[in-house]
C-alpha positions as CSV (number, residue, x, y, z in Angstrom):
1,X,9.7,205.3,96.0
2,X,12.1,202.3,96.0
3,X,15.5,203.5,95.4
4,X,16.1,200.0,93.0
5,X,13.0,201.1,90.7
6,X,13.9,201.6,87.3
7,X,12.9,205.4,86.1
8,X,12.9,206.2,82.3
9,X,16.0,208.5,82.8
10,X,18.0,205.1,84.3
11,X,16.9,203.6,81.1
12,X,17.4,206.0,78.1
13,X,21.0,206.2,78.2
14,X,21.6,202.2,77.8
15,X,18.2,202.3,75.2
16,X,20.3,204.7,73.1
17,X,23.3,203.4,73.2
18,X,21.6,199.6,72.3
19,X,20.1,201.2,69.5
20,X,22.8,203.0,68.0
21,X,25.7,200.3,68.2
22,X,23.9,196.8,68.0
23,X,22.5,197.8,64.2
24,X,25.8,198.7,63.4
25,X,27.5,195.6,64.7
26,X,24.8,193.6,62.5
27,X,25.0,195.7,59.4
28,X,28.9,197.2,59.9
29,X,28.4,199.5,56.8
30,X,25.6,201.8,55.2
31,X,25.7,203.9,51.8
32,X,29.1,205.3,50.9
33,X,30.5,205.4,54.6
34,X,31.7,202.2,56.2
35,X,32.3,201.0,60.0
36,X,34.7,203.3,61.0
37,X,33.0,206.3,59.9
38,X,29.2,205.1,61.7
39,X,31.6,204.1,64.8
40,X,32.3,207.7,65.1
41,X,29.1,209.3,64.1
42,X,27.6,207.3,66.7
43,X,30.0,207.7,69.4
44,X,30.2,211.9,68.8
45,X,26.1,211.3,69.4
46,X,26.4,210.0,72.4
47,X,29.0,212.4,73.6
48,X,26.7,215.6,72.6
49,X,23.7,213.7,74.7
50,X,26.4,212.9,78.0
51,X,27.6,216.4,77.9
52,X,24.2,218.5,77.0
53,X,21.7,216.3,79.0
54,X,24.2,216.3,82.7
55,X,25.3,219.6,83.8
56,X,27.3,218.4,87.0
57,X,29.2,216.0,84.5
58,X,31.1,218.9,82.4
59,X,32.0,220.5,86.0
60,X,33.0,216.9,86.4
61,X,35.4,217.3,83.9
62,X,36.6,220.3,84.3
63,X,37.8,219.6,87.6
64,X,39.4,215.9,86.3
65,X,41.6,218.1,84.4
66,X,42.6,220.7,86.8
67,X,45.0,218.8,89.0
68,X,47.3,215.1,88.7
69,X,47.4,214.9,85.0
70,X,50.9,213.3,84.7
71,X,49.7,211.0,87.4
72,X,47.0,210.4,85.2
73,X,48.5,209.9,82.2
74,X,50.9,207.6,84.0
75,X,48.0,205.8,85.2
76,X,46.4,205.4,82.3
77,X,49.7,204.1,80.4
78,X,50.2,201.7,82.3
79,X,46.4,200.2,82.3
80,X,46.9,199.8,78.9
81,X,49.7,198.0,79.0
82,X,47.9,195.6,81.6
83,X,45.0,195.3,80.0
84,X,47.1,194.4,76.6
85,X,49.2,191.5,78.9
86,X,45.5,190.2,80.3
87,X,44.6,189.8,76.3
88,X,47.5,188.6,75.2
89,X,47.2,185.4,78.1
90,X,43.9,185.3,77.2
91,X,44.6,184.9,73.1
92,X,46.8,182.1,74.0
93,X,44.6,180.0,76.9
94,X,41.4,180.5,74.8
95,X,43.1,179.1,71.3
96,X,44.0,176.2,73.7
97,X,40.8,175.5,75.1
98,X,38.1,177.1,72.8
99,X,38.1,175.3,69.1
100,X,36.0,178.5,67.9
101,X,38.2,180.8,69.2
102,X,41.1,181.3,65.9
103,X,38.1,181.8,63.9
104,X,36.3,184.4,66.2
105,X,39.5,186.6,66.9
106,X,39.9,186.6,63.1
107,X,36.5,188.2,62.7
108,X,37.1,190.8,65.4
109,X,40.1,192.0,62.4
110,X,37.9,192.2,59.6
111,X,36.1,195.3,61.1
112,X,39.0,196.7,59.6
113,X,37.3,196.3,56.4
114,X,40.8,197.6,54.5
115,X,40.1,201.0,56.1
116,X,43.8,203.5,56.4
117,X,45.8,202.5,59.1
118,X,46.2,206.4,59.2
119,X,42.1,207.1,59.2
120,X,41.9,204.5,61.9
121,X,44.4,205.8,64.0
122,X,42.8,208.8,64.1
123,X,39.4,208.2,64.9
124,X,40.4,205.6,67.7
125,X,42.6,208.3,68.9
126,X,40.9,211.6,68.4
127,X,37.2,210.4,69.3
128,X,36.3,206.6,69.1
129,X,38.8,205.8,72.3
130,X,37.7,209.0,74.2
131,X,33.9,208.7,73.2
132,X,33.4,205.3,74.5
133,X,34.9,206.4,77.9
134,X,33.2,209.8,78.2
135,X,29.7,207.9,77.6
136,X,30.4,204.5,79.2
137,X,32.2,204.9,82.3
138,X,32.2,208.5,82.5
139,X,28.3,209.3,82.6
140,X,26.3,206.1,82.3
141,X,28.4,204.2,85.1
142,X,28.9,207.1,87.4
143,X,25.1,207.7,87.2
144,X,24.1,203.9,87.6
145,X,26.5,204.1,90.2
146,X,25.0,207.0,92.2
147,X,21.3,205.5,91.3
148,X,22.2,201.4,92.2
149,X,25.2,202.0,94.2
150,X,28.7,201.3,92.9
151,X,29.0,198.2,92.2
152,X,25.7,197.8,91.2
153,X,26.0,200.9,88.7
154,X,29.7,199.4,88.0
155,X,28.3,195.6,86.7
156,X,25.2,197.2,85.3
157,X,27.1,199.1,82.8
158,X,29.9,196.5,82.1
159,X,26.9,193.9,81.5
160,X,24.9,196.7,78.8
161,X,28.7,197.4,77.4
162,X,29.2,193.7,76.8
163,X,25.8,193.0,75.5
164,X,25.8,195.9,73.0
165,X,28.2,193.7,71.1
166,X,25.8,190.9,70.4
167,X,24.7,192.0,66.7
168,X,28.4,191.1,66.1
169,X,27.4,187.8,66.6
170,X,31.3,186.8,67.4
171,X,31.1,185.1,71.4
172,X,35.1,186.4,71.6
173,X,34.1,189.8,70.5
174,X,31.8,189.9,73.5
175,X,34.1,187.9,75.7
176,X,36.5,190.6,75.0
177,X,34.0,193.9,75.8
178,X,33.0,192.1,78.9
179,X,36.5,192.1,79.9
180,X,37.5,195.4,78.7
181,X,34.0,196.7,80.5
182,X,35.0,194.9,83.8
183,X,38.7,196.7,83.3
184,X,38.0,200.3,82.5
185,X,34.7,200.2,84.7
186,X,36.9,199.2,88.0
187,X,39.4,201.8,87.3
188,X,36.6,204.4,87.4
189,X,35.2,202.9,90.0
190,X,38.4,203.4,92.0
191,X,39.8,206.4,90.4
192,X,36.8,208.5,89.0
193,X,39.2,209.8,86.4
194,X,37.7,209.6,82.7
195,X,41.1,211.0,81.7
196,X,42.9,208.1,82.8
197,X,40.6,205.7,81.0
198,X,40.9,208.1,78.0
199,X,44.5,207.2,77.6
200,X,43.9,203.7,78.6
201,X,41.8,203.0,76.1
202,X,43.4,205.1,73.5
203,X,46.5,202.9,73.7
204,X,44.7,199.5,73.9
205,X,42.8,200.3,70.9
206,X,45.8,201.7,69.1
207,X,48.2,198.7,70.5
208,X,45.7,196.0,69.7
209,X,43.7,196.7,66.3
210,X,47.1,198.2,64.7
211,X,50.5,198.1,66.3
212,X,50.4,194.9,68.0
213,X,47.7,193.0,67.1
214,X,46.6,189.5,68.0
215,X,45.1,187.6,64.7
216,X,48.1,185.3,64.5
């Protein structure tokens, strides 16, 4: 068997994933529970299908945490605050050169849709942040990685991450997950350390939709 042929276990992660976040992009909120609340439903989904459905990925994690955490942590700080100085260039370069682009980053604030700061916080913190890199990088990524080879599995997943955000409609929205899926997928790639990207991307969320943001 070729070693590049698809398999219906390659495929059902990203198929999952397409069809839990791309109707939500489109439609944002359903019944009495808005954005926020479906962002987290659906990410704690895909967390119980990582962890139940790969074995050697919890002793994956186990061992992540057993040794370098504050190397980790440090790590992961200061990705964050990378990341955050490539978006703020990028804010600045693409209102210069992109006559769409004001409008598009304005949109990318309304998911907000005058939820609490506090709620927010939270769920970015506690499972939205961690979710995305547990399912993303963590287990689809490693395993496209181990199936295609790493870089491969590495621009495979950063592609499906990016393209996920289509039902927003919002080209700077997906500009902005390709770059974010580039980011934290390299710093698997060289790490293999879902804790790092944890606090990475705890702190970009936290630093970019509420303590620092970049609608102005």
């Amino acid at each position: 068997m070729s070693r590049t042929r698809l398999t219906l276990a390659d495929i059902l992660p990203g198929f999952v994933a397409a069809h839990l976040f791309i109707p939500l992009f489109i439609v944002r909120s359903l019944g009495p529970l808005d954005f926020w609340w479906w962002m987290s439903l659906n990410t704690a989904a895909l967390i119980i299908y990582s962890l139940t459905s790969d074995r050697e990925y919890r002793r994956l994690l186990t061992r992540d945490l057993s040794g370098g955490l504050l190397r980790k942590l440090l790590l992961g700080v200061l990705s964050a605050c990378a990341l955050y100085g490539v978006f703020m260039a990028g804010n600045a370069l693409s209102r210069l050169i992109l006559p769409f682009a004001g409008e598009g980053i304005r949109q990318v604030y309304g998911f907000k849709q005058g939820a609490s700061l506090t709620r927010m916080a939270l769920l970015m913190t506690f499972l939205i942040g961690p979710g995305e890199e547990l399912f993303w990088r963590g287990f689809l990524q490693r395993r496209w990685q181990r199936r295609f080879g790493d870089i491969p599995g590495y621009l495979m997943a950063a592609l499906l991450y990016a393209l996920v955000h289509l039902g927003t409609g919002n080209v700077m929205l997906v500009l902005a997950a390709a770059t974010c899926g580039l980011f934290w997928g390299w710093l698997y790639l060289r790490f293999r350390s879902v804790i790092i990207l944890v606090v990475s991307h705890v702190l970009w969320d936290l630093a970019i939709f509420l303590f620092a943001p970049l609608a102005g």
